[in-house]
N, C-alpha and C positions, 0 to 999 in steps of 0.2 A: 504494500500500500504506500500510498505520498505520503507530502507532510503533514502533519495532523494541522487544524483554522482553530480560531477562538481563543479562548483564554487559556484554553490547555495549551497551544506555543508555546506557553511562559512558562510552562509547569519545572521547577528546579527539579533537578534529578540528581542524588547521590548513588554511584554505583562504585562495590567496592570488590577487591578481589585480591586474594592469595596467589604469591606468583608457583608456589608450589603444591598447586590445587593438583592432586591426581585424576580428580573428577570430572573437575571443568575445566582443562586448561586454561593459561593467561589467557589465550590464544582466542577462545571465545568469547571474554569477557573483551577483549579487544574489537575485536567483531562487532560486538553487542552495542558496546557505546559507541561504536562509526555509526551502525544502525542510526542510533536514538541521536542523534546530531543530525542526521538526515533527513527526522522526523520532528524536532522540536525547535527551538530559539538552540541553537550550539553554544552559545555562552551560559546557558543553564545548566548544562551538562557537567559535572564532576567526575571524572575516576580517578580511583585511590585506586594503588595496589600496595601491599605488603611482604616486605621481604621476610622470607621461613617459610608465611602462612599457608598452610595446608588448606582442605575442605572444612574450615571450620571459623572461630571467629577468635579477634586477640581484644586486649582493653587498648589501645590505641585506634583499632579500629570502631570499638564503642564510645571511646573518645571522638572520633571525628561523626558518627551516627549524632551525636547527644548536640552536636556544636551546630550540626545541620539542621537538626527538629529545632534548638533555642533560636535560629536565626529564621526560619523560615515560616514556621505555626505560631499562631499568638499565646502567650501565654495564659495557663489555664488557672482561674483565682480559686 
């Protein structure tokens, strides 16, 4: 499919990936976010990758999750 119209364009997108994913290599995660640049604003677009990371998740990586939801969703009273 094209580019996605409307205020979805805008939509920020954090995608994040281990460079030693057995599962999914970098390889597709690379892929993935050429895709989603294709399809949104490309400056909304983030990827992270991490160096060790496996199929799994590290707290640097939930460090940059946490810093994306405080910048992006309004806070919740």
């Amino acid at each position: 499919q094209g580019p996605i119209s409307g205020v979805n364009k805008e939509i920020p997108v954090l995608q994040c990936h281990g460079d030693c994913d057995p599962l999914v290599p970098l390889m597709f995660g690379s892929l993935t976010v050429e895709k989603l640049k294709s399809m949104i604003n490309p400056a909304n677009v983030t990827f992270k990758t991490y160096a060790g990371m496996m199929h799994s998740s590290s707290i640097e990586e939930m460090m940059d999750v946490k810093q994306f939801i405080d910048k992006h969703l309004p806070p919740v009273d």
